[in-house]
NUFIVO-434666 format. One record per residue: residue number from 0; y negated, z, x of N, C-alpha, C in turn. Coordinates in Angstrom, 1 decimal, padded with zeros to 4 digits. Atoms other than C-alpha are relative to their C-alpha. Last residue first. Example, Ala and Ser with C-alpha at 12.3 -4.5 7.8 and 13.67 -1.06 7.14 Angstrom:
{1,{001.1,000.0,-000.9},{001.1,007.1,013.7},{-001.1,000.8,-000.8}}
{0,{001.2,000.0,000.9},{004.5,007.8,012.3},{-001.2,000.0,000.9}}
This chain:
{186,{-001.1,-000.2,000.0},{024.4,-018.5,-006.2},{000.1,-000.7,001.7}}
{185,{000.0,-000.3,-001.4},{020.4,-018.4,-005.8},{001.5,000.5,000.6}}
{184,{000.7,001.0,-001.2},{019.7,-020.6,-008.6},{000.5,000.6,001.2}}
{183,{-001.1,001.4,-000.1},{021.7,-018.8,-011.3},{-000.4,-001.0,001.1}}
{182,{000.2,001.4,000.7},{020.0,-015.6,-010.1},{000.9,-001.2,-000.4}}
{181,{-001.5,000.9,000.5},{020.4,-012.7,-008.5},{-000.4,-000.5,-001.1}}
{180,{-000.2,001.3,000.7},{017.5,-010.7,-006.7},{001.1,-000.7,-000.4}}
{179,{-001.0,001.2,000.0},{016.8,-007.0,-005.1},{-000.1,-001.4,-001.0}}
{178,{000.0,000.3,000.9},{014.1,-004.3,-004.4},{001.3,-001.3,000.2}}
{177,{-000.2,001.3,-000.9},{014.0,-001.4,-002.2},{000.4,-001.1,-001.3}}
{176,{000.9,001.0,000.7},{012.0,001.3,-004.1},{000.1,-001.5,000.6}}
{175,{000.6,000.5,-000.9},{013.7,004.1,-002.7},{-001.1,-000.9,000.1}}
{174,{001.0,-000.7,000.1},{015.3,004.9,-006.4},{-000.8,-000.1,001.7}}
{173,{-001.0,-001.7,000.1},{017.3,001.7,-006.2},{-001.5,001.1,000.3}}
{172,{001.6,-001.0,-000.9},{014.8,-001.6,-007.6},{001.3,001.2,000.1}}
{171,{-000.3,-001.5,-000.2},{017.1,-004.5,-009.3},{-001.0,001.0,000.8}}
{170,{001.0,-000.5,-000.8},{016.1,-007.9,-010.8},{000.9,001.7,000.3}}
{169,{-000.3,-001.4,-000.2},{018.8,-010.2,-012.4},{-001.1,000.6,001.2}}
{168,{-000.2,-000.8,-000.8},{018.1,-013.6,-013.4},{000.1,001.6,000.2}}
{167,{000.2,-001.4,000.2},{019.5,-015.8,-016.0},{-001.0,000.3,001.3}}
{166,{000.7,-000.9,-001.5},{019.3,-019.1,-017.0},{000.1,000.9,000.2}}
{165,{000.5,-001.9,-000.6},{019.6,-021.7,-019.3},{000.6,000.2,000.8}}
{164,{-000.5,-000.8,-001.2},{019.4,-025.8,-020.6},{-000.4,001.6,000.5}}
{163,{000.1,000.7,-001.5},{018.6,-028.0,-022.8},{000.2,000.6,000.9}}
{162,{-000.1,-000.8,-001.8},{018.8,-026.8,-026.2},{000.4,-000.8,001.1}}
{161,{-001.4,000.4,-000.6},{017.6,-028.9,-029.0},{000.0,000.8,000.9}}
{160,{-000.3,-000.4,-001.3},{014.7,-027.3,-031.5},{001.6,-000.5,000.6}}
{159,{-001.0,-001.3,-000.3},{013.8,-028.9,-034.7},{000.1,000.2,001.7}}
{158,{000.2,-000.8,000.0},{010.9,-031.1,-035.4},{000.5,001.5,000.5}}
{157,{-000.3,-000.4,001.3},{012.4,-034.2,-036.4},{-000.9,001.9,000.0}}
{156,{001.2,000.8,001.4},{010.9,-036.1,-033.4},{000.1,001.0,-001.0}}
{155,{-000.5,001.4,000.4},{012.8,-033.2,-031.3},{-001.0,-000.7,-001.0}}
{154,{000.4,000.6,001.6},{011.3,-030.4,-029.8},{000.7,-001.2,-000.6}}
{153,{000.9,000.8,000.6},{013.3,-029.1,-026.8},{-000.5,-000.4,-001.2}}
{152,{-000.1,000.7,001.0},{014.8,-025.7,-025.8},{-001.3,-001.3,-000.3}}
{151,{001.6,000.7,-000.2},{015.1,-023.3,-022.8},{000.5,-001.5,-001.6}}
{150,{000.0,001.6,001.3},{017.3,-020.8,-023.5},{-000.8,-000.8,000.0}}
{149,{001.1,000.9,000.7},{016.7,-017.7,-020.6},{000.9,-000.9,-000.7}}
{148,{-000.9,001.8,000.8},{018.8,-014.4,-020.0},{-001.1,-001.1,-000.5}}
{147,{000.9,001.0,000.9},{016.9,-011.7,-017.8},{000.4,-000.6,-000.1}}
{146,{-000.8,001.2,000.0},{019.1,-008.4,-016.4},{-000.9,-001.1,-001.1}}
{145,{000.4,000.6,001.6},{016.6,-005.7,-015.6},{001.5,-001.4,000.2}}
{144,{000.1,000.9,-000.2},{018.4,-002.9,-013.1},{-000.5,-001.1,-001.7}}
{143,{000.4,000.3,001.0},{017.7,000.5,-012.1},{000.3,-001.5,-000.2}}
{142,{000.3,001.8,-000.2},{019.6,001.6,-009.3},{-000.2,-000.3,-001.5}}
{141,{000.7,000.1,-000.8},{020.4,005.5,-008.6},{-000.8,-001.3,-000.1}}
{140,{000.1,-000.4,-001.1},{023.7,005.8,-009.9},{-000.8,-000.4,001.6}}
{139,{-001.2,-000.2,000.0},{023.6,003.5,-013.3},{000.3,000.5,002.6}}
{138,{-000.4,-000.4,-001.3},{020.6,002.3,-014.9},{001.5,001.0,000.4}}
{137,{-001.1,-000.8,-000.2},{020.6,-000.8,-017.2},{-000.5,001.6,000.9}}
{136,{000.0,-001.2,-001.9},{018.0,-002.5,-018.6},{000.9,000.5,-000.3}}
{135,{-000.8,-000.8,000.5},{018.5,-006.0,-020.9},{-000.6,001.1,001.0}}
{134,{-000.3,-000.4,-001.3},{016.0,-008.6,-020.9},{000.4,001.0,-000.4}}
{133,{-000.1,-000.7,000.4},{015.8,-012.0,-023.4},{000.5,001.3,001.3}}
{132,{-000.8,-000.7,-000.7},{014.5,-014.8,-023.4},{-000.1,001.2,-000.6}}
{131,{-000.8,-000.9,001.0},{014.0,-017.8,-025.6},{000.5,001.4,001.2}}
{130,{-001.0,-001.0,-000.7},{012.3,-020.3,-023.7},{-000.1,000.9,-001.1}}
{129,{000.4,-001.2,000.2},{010.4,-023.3,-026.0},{000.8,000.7,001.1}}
{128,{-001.2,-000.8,-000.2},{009.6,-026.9,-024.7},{000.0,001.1,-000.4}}
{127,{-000.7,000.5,001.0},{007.1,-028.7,-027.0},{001.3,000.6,000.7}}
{126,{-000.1,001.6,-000.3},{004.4,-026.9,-025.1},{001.2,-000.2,-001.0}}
{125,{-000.5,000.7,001.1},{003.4,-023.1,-024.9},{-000.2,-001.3,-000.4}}
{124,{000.9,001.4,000.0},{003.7,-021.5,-021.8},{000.8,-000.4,-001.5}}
{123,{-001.2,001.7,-000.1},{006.1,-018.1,-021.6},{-001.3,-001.0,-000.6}}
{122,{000.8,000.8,000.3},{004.1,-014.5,-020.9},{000.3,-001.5,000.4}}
{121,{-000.4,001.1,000.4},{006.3,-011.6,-020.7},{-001.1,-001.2,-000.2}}
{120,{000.9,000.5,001.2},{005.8,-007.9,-020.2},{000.2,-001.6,000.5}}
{119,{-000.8,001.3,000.0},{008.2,-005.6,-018.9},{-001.1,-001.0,-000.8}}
{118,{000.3,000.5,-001.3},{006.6,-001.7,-018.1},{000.5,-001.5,-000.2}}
{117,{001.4,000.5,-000.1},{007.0,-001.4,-021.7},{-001.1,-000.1,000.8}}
{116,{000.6,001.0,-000.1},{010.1,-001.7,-021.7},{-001.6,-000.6,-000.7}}
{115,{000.2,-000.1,001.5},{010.8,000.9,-019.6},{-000.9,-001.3,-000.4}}
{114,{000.9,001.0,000.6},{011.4,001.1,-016.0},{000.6,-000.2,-001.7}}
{113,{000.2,000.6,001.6},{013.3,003.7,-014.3},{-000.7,-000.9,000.0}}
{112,{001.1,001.4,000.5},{014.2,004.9,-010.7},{000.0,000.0,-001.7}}
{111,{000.4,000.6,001.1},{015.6,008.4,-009.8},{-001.0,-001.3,000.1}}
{110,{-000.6,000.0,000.8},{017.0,010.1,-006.7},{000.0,-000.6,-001.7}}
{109,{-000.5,-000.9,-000.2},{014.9,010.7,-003.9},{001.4,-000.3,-000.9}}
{108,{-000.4,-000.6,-001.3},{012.5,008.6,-003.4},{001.1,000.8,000.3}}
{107,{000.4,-000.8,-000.4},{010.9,008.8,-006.6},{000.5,000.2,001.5}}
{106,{-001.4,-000.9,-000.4},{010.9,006.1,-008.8},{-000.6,000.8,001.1}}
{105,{000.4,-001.6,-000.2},{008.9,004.1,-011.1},{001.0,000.7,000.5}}
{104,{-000.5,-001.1,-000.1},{009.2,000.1,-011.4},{-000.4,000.7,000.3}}
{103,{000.7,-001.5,-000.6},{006.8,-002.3,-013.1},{000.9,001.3,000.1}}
{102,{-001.1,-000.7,000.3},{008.6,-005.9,-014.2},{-000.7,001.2,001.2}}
{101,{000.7,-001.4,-001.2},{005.9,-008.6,-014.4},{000.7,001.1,-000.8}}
{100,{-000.2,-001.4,000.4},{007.0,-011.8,-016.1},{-000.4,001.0,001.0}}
{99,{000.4,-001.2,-000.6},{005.9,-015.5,-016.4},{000.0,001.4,-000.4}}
{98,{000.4,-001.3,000.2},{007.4,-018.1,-017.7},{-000.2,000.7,000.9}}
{97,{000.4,-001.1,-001.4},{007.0,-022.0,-017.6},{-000.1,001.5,-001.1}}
{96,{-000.1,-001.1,000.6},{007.9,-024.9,-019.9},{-000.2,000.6,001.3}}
{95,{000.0,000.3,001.2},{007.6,-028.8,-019.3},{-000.3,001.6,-000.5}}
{94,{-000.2,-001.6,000.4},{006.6,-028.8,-015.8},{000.0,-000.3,-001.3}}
{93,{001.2,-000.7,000.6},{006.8,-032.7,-014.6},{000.3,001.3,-000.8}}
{92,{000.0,-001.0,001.5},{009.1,-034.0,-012.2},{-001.1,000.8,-000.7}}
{91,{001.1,-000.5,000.6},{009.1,-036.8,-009.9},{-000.1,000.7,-001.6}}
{90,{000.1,-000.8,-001.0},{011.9,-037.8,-007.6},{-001.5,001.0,-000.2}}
{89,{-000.3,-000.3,-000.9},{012.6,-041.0,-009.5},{-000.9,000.8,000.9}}
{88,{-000.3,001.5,-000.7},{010.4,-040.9,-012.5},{001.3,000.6,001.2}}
{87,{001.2,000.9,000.8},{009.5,-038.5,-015.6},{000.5,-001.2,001.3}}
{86,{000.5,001.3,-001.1},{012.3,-036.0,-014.3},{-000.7,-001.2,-000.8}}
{85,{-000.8,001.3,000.3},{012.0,-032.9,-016.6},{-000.4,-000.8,001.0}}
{84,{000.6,001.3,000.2},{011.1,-029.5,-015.6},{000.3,-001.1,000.2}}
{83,{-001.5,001.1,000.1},{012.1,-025.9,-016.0},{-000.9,-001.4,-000.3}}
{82,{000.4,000.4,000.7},{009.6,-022.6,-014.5},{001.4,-002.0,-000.1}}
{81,{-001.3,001.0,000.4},{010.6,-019.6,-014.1},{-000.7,-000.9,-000.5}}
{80,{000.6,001.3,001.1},{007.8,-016.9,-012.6},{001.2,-001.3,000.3}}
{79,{-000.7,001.0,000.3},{008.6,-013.4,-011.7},{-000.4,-001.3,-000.5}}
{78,{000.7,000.7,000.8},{006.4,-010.7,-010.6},{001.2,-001.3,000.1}}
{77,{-001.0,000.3,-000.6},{008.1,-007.2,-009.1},{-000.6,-001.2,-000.9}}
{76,{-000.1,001.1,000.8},{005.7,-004.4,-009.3},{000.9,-001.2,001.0}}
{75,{000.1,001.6,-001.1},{006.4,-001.4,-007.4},{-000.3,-001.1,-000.8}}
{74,{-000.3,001.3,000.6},{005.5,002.2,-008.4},{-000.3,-001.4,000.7}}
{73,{000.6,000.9,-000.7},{005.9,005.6,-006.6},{000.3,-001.1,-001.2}}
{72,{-000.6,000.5,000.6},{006.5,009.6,-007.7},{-000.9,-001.8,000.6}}
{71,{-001.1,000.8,-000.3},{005.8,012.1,-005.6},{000.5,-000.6,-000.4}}
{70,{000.1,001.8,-000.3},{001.9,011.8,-006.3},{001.8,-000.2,000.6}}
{69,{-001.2,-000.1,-000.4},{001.8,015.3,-008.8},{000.4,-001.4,000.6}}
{68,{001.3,000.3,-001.3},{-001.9,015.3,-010.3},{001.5,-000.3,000.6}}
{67,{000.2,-001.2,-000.8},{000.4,017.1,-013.4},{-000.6,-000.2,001.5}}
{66,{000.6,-001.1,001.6},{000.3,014.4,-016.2},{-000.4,000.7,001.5}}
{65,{-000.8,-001.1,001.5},{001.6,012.6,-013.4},{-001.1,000.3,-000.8}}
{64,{-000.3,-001.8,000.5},{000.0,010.4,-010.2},{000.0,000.4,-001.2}}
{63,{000.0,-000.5,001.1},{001.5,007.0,-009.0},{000.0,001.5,000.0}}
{62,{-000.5,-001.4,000.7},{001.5,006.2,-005.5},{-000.6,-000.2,-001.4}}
{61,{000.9,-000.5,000.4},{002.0,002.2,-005.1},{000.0,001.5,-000.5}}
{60,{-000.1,-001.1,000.9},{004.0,000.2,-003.3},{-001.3,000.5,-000.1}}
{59,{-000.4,-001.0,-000.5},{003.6,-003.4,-002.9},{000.0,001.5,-000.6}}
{58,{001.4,-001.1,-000.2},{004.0,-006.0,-005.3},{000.4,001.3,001.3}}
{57,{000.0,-001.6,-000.1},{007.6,-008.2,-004.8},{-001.7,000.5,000.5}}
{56,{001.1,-000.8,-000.2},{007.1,-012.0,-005.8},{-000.3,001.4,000.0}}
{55,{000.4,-001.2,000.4},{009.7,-013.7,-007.6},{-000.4,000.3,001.6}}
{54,{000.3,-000.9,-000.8},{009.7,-017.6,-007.9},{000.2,001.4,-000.4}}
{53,{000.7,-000.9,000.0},{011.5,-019.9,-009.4},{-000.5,000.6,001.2}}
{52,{001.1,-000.4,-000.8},{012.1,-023.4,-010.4},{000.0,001.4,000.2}}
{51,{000.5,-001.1,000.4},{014.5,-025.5,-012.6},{-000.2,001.2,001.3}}
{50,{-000.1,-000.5,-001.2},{014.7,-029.0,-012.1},{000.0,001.5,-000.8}}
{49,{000.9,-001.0,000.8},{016.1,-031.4,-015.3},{000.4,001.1,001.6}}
{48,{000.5,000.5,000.8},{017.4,-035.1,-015.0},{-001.3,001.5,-000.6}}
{47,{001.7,000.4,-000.3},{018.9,-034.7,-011.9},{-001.0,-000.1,-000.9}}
{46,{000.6,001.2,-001.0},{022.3,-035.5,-013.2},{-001.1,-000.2,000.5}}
{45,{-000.2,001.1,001.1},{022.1,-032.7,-016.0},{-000.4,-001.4,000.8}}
{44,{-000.9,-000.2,001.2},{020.6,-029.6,-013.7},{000.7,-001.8,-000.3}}
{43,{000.5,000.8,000.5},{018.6,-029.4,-010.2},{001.8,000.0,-001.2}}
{42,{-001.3,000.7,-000.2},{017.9,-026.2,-008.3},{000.1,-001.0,-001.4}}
{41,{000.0,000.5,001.3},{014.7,-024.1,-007.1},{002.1,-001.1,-000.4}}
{40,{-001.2,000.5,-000.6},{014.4,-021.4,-004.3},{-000.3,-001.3,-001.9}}
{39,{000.2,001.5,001.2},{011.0,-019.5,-004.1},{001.3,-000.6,000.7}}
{38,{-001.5,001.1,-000.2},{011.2,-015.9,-002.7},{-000.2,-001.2,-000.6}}
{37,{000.0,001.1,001.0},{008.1,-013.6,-001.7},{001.2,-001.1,000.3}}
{36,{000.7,000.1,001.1},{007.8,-010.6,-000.3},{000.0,-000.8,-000.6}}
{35,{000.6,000.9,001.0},{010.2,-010.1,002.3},{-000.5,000.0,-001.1}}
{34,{-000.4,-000.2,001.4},{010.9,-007.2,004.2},{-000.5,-001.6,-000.5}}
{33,{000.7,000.5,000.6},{011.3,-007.1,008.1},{000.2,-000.6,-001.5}}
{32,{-000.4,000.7,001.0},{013.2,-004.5,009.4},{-001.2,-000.7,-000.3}}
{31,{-000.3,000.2,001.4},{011.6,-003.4,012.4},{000.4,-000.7,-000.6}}
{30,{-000.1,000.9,001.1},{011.6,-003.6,016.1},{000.1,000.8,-001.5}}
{29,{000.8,000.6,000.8},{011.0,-001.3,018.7},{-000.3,-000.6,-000.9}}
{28,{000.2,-001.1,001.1},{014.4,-000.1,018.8},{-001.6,000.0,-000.3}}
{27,{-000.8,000.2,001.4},{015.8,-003.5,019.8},{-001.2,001.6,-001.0}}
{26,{000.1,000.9,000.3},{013.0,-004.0,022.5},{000.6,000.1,-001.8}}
{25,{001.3,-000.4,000.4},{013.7,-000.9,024.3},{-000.9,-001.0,-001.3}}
{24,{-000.3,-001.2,000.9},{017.7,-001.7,024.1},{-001.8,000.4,-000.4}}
{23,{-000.3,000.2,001.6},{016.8,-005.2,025.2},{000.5,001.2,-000.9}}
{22,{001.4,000.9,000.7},{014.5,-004.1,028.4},{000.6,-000.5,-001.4}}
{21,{001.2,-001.2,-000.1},{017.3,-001.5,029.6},{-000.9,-000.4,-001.1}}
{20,{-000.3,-001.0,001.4},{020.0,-004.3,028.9},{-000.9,001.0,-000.3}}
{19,{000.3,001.4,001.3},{018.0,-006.5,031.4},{000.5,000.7,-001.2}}
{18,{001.1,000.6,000.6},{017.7,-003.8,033.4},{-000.4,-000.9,-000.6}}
{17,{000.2,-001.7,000.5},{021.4,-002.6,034.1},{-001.5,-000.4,-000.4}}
{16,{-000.4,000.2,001.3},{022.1,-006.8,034.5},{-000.1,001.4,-000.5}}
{15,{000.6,001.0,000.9},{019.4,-007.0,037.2},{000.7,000.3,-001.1}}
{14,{000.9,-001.1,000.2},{020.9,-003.1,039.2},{-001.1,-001.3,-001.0}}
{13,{-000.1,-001.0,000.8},{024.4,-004.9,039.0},{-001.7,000.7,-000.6}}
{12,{-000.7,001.0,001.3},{023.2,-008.6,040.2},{000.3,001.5,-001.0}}
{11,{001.4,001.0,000.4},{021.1,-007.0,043.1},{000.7,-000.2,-001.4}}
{10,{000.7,-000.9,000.4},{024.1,-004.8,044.3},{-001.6,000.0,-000.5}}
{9,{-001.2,-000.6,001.2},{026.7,-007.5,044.2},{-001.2,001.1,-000.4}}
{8,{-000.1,001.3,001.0},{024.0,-009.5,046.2},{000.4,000.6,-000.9}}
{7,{001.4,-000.4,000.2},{023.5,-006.6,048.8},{000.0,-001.1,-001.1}}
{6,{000.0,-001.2,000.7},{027.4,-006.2,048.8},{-001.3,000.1,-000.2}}
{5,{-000.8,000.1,001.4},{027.7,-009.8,049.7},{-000.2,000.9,-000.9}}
{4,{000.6,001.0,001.0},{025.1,-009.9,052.3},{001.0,-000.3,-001.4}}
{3,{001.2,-000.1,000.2},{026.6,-006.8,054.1},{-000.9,-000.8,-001.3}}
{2,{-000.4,-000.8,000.3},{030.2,-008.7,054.3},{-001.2,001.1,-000.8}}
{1,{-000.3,000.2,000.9},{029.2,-011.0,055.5},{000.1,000.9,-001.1}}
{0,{001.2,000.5,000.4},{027.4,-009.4,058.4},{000.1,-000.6,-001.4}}
């Protein structure tokens, strides 16, 4: 009799842990990657004294059609905004400078990205801080990438510019149109 009730236990416990894995294999392959669209991380400079801010903001895709009506080709926008700000009190900072960029990649799925720069367009706030940037492209087996250097600079009584502090980030897109980030903030 024991005997019976042990093996009907043993054989309860095997045929529960065979459908619990059943229900987590159905479960896994249901699922999706999930993509992120938007990143904000920020980080603080010069004893606190100075924050610096960003976001970037992945557009979705978009067919693009050719000269020749031709839609295998896709574009992503990729929106960028940097912004650097002084501490005016304990725990209270005010935006001195701000940029904003939109970076328009073109690729195919297959084998080619680009962006040109005049998919790159720039639009920095104008206050007594200035930014100074500057964006490089690369591509290099399959992966386009912008590399952005900032200078952020104060007015002084006298008029002249002091520097205060910079920045980079790095944007990438591989021909698929998966998009990436690297930053001095997101070390």
């Amino acid at each position: 009799m024991k005997r019976r009730l042990y093996s009907s236990i043993f054989a309860c416990l095997i045929l529960g842990i065979a459908l619990s894995f059943m229900e987590t294999g159905v479960k896994a392959a249901e699922s999706k990657p999930v993509q992120l669209e938007k990143i904000s991380c920020g980080k603080i400079l010069s004893n606190g004294d100075i924050q610096i801010f960003e976001t970037i903001e992945c557009g979705k895709e978009k067919d693009f059609f050719g000269d020749d009506n031709y839609s295998g080709v896709y574009r992503k926008n990729v929106d960028l905004t940097k912004q650097f700000k002084k501490r005016i009190k304990e725990n209270v900072y005010e935006t001195k400078a701000e940029i904003k960029q939109r970076f328009i990649f073109t690729y195919d799925k297959k084998e080619q990205v680009r962006i040109t720069p005049e998919n790159i367009s720039s639009d920095p706030t104008i206050t007594d801080w200035k930014i100074s940037s500057l964006s490089e492209i690369s591509v290099d087996d399959g992966i386009c990438s912008i590399s952005n250097k900032y200078r952020v600079y104060d007015k002084t009584f006298m008029g002249n510019f002091q520097y205060m502090c910079d920045g980079f980030v790095d944007i990438f897109c591989d021909c698929n149109g998966e998009i990436g980030a690297n930053s001095d903030i997101r070390w």
